[in-house]
Phi, psi and omega in degrees: 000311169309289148002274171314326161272326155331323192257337159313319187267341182295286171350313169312292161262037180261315183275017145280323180288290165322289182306307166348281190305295171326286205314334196293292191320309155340302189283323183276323177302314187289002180255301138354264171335306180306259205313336201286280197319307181284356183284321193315299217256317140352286181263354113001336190261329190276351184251000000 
């Protein structure tokens, strides 16, 4: 029993730890992603 809650917490922050990262990435991408989108439809303007 004890086993299992060790590994219940661990679980806990390796996905806390996880939505963290995501979200920072998510945050790093998105102006990258943002500037993707405007070249697309630039040229998309240009054709």
């Amino acid at each position: 029993m004890k086993r299992k809650k060790l590994l219940q917490d661990e679980l806990e922050q390796v996905e806390d730890k996880l939505r963290a990262e995501m979200a920072w990435f998510r945050n790093e991408i998105k102006p990258l992603k943002d500037r993707q989108r405007q070249i697309l439809d630039e040229l998309e303007n240009l054709t």
